[in-house]
Backbone bond lengths (Angstrom), bond angles and torsions (degrees), N, CA, C in turn:
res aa  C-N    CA-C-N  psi(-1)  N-CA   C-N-CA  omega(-1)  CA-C   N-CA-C  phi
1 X - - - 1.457 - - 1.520 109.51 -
2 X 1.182 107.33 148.85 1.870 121.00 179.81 1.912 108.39 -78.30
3 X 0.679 132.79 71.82 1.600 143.37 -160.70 1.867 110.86 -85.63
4 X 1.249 121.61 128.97 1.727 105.88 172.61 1.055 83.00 -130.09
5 X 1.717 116.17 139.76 1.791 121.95 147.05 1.455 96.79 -123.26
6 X 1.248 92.30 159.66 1.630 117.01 -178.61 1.590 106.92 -149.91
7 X 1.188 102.20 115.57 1.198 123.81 -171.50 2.217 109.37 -74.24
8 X 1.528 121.91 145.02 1.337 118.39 170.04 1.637 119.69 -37.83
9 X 1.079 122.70 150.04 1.530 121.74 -179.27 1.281 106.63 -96.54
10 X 1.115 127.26 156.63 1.733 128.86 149.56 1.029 135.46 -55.39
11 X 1.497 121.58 150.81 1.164 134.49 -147.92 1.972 95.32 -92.97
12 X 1.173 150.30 133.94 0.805 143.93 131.60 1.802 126.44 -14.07
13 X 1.889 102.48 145.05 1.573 84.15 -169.95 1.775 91.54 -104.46
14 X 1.484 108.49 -148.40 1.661 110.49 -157.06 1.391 97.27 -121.28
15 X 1.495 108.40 161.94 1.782 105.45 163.91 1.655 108.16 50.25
16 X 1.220 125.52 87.84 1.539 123.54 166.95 1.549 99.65 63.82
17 X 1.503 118.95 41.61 1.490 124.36 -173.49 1.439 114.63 -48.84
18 X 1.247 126.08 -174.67 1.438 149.04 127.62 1.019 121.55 -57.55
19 X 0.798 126.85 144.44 2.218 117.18 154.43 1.211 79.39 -105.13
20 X 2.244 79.96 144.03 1.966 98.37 178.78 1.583 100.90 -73.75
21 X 1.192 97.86 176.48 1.488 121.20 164.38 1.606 126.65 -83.28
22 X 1.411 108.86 132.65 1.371 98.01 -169.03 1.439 115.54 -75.21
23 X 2.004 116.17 159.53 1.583 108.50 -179.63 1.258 112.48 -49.77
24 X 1.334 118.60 159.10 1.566 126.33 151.14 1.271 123.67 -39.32
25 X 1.134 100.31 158.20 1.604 90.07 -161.25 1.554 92.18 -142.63
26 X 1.148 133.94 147.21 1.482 143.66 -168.83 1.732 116.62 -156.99
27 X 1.101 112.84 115.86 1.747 106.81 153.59 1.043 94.94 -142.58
28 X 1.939 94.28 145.99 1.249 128.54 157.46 1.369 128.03 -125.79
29 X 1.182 111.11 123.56 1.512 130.65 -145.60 1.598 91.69 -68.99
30 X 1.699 109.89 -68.80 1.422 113.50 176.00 1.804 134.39 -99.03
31 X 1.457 98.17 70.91 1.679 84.30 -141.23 1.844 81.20 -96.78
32 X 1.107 96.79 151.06 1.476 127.80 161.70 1.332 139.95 -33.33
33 X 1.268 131.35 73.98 1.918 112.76 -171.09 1.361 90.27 -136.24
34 X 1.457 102.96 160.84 1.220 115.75 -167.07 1.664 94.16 -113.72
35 X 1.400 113.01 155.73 1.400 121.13 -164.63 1.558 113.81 -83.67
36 X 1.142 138.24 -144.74 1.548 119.77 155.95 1.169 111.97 38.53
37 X 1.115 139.16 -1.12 1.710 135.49 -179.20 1.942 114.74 -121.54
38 X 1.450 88.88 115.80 1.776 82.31 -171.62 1.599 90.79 -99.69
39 X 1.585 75.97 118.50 2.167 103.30 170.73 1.797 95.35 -82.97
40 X 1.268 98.78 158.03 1.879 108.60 -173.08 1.481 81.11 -125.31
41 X 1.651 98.73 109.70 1.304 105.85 166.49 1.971 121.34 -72.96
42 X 1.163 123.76 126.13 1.420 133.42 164.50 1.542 129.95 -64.23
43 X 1.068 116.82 108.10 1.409 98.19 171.89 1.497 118.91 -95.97
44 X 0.952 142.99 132.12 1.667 117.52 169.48 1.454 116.64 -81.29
45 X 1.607 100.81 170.49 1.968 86.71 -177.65 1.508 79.43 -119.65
46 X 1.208 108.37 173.32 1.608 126.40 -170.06 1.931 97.86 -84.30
47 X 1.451 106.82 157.60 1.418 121.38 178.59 1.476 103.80 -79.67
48 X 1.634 99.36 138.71 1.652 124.27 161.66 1.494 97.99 -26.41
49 X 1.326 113.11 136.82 1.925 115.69 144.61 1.507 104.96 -69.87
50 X 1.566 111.03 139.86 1.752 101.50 174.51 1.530 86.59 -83.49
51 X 1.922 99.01 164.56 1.660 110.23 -176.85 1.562 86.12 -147.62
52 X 1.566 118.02 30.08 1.321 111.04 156.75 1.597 104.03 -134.61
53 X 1.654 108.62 157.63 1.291 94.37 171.05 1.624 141.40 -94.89
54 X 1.431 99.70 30.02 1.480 125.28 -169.50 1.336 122.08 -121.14
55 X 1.712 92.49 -4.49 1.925 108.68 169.96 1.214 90.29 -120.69
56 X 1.493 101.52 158.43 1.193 142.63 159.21 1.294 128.88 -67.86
57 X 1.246 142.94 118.29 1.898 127.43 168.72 1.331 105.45 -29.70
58 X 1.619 115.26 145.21 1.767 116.23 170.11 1.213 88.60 -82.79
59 X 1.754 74.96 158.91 1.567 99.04 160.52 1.317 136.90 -91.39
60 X 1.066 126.36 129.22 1.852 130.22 -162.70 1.244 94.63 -48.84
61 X 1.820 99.86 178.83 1.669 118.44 -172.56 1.486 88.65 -110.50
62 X 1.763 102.14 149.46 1.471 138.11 170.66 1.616 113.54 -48.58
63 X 1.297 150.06 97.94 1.275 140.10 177.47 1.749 104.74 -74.14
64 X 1.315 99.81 178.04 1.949 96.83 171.12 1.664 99.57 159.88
65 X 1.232 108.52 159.94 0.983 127.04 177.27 1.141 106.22 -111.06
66 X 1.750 147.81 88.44 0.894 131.98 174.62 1.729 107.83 89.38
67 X 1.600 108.17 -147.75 1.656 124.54 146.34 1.001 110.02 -104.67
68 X 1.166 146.37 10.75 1.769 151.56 173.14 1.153 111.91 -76.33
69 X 1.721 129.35 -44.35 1.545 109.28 173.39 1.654 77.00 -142.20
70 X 1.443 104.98 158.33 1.486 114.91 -178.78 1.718 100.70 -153.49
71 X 1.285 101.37 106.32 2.042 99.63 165.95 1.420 129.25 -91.23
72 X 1.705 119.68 135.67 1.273 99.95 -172.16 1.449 110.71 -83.91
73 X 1.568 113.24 179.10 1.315 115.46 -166.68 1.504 89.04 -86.00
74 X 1.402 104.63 169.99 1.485 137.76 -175.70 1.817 93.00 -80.86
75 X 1.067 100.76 139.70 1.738 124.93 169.84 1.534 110.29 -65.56
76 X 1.082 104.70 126.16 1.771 106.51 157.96 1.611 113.42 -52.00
77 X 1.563 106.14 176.84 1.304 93.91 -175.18 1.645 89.96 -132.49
78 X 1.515 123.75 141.61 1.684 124.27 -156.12 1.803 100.30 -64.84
79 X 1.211 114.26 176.31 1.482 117.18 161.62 1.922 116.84 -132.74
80 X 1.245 116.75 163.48 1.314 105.17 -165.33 1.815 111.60 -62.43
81 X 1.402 146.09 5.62 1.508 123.29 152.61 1.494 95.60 -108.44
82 X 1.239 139.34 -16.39 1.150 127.02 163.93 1.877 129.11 -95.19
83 X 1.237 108.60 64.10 1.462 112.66 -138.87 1.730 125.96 -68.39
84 X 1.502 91.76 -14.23 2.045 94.40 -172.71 1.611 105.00 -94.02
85 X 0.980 107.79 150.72 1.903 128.90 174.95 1.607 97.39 -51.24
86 X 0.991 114.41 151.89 1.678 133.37 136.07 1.050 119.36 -18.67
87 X 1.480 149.36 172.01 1.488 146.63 91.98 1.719 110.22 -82.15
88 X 1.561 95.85 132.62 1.633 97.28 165.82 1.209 107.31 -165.47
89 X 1.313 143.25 -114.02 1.457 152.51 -170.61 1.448 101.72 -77.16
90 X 1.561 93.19 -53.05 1.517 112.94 -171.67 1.780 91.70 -146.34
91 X 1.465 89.35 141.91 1.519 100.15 -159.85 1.890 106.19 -83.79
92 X 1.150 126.30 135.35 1.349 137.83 170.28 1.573 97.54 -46.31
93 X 1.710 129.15 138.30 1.113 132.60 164.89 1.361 110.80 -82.88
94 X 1.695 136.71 150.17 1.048 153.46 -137.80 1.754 88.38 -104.70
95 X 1.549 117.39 151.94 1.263 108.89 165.06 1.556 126.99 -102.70
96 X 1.088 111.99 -175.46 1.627 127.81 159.83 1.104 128.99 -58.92
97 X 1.155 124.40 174.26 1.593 122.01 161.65 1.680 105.79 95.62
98 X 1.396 94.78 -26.60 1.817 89.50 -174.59 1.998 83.48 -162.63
99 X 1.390 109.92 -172.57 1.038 106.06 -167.24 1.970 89.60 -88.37
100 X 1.848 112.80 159.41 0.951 106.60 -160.90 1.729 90.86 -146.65
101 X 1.153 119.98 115.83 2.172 108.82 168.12 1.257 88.32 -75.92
102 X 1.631 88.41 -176.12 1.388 123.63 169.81 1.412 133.86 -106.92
103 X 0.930 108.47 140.45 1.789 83.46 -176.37 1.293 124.65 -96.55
104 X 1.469 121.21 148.74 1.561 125.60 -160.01 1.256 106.27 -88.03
105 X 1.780 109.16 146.45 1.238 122.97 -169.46 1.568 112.04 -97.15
106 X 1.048 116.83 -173.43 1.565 123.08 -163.48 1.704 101.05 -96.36
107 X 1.558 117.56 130.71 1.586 117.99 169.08 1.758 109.28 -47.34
108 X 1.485 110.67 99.30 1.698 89.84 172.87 1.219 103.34 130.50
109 X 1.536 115.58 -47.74 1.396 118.88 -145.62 1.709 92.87 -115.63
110 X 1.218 134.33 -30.47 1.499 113.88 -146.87 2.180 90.59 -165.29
111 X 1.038 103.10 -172.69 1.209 130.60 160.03 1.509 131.85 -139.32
112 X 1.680 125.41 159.27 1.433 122.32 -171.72 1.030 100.00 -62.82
113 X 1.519 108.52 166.29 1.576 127.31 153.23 1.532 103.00 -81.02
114 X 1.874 99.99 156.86 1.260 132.97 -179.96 1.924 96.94 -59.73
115 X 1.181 110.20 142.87 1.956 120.86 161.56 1.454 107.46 -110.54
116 X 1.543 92.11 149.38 1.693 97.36 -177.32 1.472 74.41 -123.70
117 X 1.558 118.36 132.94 1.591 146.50 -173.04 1.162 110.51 -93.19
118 X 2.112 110.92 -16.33 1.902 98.69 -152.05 1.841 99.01 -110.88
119 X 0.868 85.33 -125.38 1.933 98.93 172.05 1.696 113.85 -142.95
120 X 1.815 85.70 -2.56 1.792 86.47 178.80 1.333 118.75 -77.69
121 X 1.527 122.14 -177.05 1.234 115.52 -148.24 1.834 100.56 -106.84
122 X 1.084 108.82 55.78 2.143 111.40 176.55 1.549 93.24 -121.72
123 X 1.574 97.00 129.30 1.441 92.34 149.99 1.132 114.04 -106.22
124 X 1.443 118.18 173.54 0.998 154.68 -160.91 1.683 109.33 -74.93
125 X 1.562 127.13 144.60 1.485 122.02 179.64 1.862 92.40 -77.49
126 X 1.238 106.46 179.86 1.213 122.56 163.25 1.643 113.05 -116.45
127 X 1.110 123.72 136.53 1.526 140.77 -158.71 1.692 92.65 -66.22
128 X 1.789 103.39 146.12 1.680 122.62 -169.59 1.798 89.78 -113.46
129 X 1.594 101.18 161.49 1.386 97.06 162.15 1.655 112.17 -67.96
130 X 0.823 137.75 0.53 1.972 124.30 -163.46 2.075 90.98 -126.27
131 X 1.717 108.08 -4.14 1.508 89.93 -158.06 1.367 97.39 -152.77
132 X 1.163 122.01 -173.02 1.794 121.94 -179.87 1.663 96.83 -131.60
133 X 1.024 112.05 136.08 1.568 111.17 164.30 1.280 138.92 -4.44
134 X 0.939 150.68 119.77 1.676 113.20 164.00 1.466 116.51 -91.69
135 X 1.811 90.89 158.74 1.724 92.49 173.78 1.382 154.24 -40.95
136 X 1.112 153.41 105.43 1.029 110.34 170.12 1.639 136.09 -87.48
137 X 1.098 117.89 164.19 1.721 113.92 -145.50 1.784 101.57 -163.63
138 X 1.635 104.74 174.41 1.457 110.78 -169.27 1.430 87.32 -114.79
139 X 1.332 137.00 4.33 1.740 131.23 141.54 0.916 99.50 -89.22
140 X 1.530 157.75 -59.30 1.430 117.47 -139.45 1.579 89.85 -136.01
141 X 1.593 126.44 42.76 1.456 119.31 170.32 1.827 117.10 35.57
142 X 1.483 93.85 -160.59 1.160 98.35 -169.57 1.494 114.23 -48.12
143 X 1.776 108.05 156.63 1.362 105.75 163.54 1.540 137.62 -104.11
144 X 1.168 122.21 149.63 1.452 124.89 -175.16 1.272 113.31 -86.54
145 X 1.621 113.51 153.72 1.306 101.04 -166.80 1.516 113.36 -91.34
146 X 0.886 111.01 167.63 1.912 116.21 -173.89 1.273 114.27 -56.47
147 X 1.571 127.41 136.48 1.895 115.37 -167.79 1.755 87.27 -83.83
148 X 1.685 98.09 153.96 1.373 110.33 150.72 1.194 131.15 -101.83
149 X 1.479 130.68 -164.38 1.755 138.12 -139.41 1.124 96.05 -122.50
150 X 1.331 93.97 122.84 2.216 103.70 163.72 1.476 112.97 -73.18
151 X 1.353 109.96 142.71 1.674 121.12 167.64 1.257 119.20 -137.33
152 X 1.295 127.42 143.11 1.243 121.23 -153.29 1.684 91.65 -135.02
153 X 1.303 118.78 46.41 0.975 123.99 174.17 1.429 120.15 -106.64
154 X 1.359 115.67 28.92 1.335 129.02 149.18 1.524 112.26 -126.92
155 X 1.167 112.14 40.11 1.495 110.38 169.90 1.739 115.05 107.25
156 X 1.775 93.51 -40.36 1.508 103.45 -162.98 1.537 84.90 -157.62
157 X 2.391 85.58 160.25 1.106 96.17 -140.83 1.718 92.28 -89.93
158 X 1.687 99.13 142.27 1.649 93.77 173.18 1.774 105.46 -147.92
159 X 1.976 87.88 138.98 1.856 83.09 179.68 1.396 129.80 -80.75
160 X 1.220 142.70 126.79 1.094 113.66 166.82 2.102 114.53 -130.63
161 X 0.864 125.47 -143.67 1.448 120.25 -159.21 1.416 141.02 44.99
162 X 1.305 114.20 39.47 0.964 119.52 -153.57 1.717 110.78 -94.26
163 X 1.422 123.97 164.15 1.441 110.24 -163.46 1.092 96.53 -123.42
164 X 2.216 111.77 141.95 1.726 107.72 -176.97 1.844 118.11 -61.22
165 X 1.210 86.36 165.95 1.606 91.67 163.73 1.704 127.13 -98.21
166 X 1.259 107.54 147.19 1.580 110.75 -162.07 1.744 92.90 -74.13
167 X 1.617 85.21 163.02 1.560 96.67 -174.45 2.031 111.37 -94.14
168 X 0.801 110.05 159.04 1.291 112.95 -175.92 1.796 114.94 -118.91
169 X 1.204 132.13 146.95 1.383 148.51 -169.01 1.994 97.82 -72.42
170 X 1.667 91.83 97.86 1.541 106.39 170.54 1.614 117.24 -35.36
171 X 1.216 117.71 76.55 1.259 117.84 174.41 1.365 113.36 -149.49
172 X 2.011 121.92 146.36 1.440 119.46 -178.89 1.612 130.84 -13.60
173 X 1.500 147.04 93.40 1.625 123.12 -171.67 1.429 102.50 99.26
174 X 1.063 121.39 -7.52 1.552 113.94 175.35 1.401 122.69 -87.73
175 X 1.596 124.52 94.24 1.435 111.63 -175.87 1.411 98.42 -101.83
176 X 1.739 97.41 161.08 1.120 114.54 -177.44 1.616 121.65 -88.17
177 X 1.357 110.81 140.35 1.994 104.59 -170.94 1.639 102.72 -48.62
178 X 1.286 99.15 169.61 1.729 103.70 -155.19 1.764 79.15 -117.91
179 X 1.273 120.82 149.90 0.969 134.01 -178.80 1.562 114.08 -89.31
180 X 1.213 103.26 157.90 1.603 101.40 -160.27 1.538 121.10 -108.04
181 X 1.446 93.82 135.58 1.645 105.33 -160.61 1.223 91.11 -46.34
182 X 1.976 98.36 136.35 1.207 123.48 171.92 1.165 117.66 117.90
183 X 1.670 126.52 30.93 1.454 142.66 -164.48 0.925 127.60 95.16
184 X 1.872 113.34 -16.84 1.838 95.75 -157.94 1.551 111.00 -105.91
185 X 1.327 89.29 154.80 2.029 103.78 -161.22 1.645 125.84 -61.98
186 X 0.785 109.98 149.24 1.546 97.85 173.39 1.204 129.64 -67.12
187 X 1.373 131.19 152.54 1.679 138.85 178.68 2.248 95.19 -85.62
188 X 1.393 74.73 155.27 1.683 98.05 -156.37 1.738 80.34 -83.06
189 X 1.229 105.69 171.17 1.732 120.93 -174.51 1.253 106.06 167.21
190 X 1.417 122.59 176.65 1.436 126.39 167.11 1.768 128.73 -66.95
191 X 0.996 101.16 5.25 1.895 139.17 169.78 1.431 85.86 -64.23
192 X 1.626 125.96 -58.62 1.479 138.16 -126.21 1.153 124.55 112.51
193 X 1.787 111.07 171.93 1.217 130.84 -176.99 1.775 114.13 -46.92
194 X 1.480 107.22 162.78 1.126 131.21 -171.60 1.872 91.78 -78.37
195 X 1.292 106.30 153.19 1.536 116.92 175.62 1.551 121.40 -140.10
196 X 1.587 109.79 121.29 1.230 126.78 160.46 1.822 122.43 -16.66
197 X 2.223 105.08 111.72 1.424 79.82 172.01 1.347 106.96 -64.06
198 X 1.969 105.82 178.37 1.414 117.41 -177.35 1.736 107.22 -81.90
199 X 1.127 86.97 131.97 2.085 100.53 162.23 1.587 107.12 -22.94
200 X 1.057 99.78 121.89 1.863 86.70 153.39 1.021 97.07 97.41
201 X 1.330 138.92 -18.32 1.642 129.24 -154.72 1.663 106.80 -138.98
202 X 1.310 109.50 8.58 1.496 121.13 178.91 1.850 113.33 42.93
203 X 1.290 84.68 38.15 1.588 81.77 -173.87 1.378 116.90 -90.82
204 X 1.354 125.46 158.05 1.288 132.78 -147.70 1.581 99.35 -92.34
205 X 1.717 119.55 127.01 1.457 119.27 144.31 1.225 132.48 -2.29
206 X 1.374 139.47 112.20 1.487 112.04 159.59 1.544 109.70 -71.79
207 X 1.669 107.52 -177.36 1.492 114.76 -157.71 1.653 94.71 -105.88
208 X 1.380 115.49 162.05 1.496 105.40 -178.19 1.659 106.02 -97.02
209 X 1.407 99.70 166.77 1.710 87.12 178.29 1.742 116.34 -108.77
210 X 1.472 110.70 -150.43 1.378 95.09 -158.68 1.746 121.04 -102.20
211 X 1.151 96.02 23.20 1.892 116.59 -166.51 1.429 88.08 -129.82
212 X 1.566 95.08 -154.79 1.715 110.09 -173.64 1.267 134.43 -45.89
213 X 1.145 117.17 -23.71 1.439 124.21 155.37 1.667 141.85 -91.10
214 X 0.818 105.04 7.85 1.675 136.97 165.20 1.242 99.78 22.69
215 X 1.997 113.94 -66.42 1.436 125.60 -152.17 1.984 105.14 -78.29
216 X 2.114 66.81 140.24 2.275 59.60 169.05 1.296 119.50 -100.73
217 X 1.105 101.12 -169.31 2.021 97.91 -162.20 1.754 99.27 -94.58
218 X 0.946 120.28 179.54 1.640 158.40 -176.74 1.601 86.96 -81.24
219 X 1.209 100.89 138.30 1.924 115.31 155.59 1.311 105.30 -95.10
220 X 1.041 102.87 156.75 1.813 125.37 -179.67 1.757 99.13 -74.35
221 X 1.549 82.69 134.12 1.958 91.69 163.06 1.448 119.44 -50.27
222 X 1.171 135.98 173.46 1.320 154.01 150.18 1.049 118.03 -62.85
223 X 2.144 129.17 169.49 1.507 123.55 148.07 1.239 80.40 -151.55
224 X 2.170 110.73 165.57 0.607 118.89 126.08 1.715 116.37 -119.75
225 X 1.227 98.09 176.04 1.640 132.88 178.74 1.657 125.31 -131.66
226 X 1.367 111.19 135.90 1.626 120.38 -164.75 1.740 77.84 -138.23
227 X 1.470 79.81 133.50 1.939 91.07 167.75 1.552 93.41 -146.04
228 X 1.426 111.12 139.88 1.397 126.41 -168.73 1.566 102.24 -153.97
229 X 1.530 87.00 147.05 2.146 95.83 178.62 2.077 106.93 -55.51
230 X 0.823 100.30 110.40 1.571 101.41 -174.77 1.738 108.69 -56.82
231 X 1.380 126.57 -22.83 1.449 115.14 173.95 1.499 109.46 -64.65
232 X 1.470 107.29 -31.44 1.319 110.04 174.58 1.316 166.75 -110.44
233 X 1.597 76.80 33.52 1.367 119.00 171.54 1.628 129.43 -122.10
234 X 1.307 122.39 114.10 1.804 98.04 160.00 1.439 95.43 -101.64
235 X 1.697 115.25 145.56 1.514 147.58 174.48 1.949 91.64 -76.07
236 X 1.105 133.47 136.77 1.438 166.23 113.94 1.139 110.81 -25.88
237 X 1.624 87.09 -100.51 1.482 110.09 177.01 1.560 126.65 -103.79
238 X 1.279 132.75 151.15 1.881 104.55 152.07 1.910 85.10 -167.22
239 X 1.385 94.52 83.03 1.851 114.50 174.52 1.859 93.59 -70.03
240 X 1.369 94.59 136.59 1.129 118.76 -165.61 1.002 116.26 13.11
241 X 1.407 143.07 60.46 1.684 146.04 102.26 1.002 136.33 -19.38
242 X 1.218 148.14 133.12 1.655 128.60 155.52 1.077 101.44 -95.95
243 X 1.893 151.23 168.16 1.103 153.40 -121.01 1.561 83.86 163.74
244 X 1.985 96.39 127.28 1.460 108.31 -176.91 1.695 81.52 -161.90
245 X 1.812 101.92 162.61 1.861 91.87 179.87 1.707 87.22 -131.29
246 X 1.266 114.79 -166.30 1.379 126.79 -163.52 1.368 104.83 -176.60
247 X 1.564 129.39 97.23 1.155 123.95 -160.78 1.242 117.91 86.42
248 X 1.436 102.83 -139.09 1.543 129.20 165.42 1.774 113.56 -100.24
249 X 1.192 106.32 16.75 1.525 107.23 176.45 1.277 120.11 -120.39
250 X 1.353 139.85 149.03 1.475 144.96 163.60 1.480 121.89 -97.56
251 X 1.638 116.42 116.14 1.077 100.00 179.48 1.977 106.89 -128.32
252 X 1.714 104.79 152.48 1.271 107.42 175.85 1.070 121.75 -140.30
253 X 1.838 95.79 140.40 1.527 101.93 -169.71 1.409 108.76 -124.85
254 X 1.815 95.10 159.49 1.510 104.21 -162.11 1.477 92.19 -120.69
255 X 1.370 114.79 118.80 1.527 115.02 155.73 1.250 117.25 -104.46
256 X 1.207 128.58 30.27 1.623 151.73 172.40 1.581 115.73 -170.17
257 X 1.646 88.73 150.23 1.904 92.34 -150.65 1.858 86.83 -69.26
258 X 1.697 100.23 158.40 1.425 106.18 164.76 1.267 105.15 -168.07
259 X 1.722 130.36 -131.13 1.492 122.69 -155.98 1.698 88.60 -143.37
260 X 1.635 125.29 141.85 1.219 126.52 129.75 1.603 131.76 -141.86
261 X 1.098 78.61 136.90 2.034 97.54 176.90 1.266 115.77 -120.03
262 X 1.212 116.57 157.27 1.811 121.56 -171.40 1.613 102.43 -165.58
263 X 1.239 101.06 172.40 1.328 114.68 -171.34 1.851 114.55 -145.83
264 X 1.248 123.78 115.12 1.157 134.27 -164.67 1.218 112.78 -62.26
265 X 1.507 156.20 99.27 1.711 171.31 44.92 1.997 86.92 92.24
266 X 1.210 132.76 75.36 1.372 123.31 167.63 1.847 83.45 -136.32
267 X 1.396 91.23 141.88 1.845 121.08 176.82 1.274 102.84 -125.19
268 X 1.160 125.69 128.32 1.482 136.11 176.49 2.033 108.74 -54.06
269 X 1.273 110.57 -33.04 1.270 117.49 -156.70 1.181 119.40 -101.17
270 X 1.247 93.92 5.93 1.695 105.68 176.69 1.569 114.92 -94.93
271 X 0.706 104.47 139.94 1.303 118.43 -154.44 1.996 121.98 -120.77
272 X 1.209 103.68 -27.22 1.524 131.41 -176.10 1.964 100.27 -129.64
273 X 1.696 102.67 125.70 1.600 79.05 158.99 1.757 90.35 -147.96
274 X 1.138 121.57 171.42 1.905 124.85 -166.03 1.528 100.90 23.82
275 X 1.320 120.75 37.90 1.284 120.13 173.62 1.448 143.14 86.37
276 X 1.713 83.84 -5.10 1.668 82.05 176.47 1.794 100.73 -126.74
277 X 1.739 79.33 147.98 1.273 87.49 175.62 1.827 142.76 -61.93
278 X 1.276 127.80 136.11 1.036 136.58 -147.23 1.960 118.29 -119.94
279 X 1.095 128.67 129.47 1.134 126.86 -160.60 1.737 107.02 -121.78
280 X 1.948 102.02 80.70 1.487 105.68 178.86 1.346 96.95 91.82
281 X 1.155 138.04 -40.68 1.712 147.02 172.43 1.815 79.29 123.66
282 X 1.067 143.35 91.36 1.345 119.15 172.99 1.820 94.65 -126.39
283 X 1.630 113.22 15.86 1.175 107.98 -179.66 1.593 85.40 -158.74
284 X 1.757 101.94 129.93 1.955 98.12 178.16 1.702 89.83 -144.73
285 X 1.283 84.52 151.92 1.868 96.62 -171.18 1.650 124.19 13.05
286 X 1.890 90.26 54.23 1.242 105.55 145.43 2.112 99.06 101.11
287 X 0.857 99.64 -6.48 1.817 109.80 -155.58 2.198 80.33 -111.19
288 X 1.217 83.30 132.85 1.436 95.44 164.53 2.004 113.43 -111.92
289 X 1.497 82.79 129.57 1.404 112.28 176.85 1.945 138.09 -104.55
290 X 1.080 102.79 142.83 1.293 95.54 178.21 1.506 121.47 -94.80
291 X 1.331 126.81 82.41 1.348 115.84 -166.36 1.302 94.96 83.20
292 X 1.218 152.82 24.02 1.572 147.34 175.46 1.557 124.25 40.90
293 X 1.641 101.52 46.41 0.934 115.03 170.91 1.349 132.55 -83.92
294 X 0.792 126.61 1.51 1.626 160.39 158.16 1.221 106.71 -136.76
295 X 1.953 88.61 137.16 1.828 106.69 -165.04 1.795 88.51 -148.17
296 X 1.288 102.46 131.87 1.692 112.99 164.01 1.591 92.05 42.57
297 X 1.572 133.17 70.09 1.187 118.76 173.93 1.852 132.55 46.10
298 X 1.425 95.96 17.43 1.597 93.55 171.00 1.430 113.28 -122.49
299 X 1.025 113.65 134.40 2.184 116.76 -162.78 1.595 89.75 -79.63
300 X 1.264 127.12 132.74 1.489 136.97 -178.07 1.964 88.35 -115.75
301 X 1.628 90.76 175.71 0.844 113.84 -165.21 1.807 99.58 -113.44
């Protein structure tokens, strides 16, 4: 089965924040599940904004399907007395105010957050799935958060993982890093407040800045999605899913945790299937089987 999880994003940090890091992010084109078995799908929810300047943004919640695919959460993003990024999916960017790292992202799943090196007042982006944070710096100010990855595994193409943008020092001309395509929120500045990544897209917090808006934002929840050839599948279960097809395929997505089980569509008597002929079914869309115990990459029973 074609499977995406995306793990919660990070929470933005405080005072000349970080932007968090967006959730982990994972697809697997042919991944493995066994039929008869109800997996408890995970959603993660996105990390706290910190609204002190001695915490850090949280770090988002773990998405997964089961133990079959599991994403880590998105990194907080540092704040000016607590100054370095997260590690998570995608690493929290480091803040301002003092020197600040980034935090490192997951092999697979994410990229680092942006570091601010100086004592000036930019934070740092928080790391995208496709990108790493950017810096923040006294050339290129605040940082933006890292872009995330299109998937078109609902038919059409959509970005998500995207990492917040760092917050910038509340003063005249000061905008805040722009959050990075693919959900994640903007960094706070004299523009305005810090902004929530988007639902669904595990995108990272922006960071708050260093005046009236201090606090950083919330990361965006997680989803996953399973899309499978619909002849060859019957659905069990799929607790709070929505269910839509595209083609000849069915796919369902969970923007809240729930349950799915299914059961693999093989008839002894068939004999022909996409046209070619078949011996017992001991070979189906192309994959040779023993007794058709494996179908389209899923181990049956």
């Amino acid at each position: 089965m074609r499977v995406l999880v995306i793990a919660g994003g990070g929470g933005g940090g405080s005072d000349r924040g970080g932007g968090g890091g967006a959730g982990g992010y994972q697809e697997d084109a042919t991944l493995t599940l066994t039929e008869s078995t109800n997996y408890t799908i995970t959603i993660g929810a996105g990390g706290v904004g910190s609204s002190s300047d001695a915490a850090k943004g949280s770090n988002g919640n773990d998405s997964s399907i089961g133990a079959a695919l599991v994403s880590t959460a998105g990194g907080g993003g540092g704040s000016s007395g607590n100054e370095d990024g997260s590690a998570g999916g995608s690493g929290g960017g480091g803040a301002g105010d003092s020197p600040g790292d980034g935090g490192a992202g997951s092999v697979g799943q994410g990229n680092d957050g942006g570091t601010n090196a100086t004592t000036e007042s930019y934070g740092a982006g928080g790391g995208g799935k496709n990108a790493a944070g950017s810096d923040g710096d006294v050339g290129t100010g605040n940082g933006a958060g890292g872009t995330g990855l299109a998937s078109d595994i609902t038919g059409s193409s959509v970005t998500r993982g995207g990492g917040g943008g760092g917050g910038y020092a509340n003063s005249v001309g000061n905008v805040g890093g722009a959050g990075g395509n693919g959900g994640g929120g903007k960094g706070a500045g004299n523009d305005g407040g810090s902004t929530a990544g988007t639902a669904n897209t595990g995108g990272g917090g922006g960071g708050g800045d260093g005046g009236g808006s201090r606090n950083g934002a919330a990361g965006g929840s997680g989803v996953v999605i399973v899309r499978f050839p619909t002849a060859a599948i019957t659905v069990v279960t799929s607790t709070n899913a929505s269910s839509a097809t595209t083609g000849s395929d069915t796919y369902l997505t969970w923007n809240t945790s729930g349950a799915f089980e299914f059961t693999v569509n093989v008839t002894s008597d068939i004999k022909t299937f996409d046209g070619v002929a078949q011996a017992d079914i001991k070979t189906f869309m192309g994959v040779t089987n023993a007794n058709a115990k494996t179908v389209i990459g899923v181990a049956n029973a």
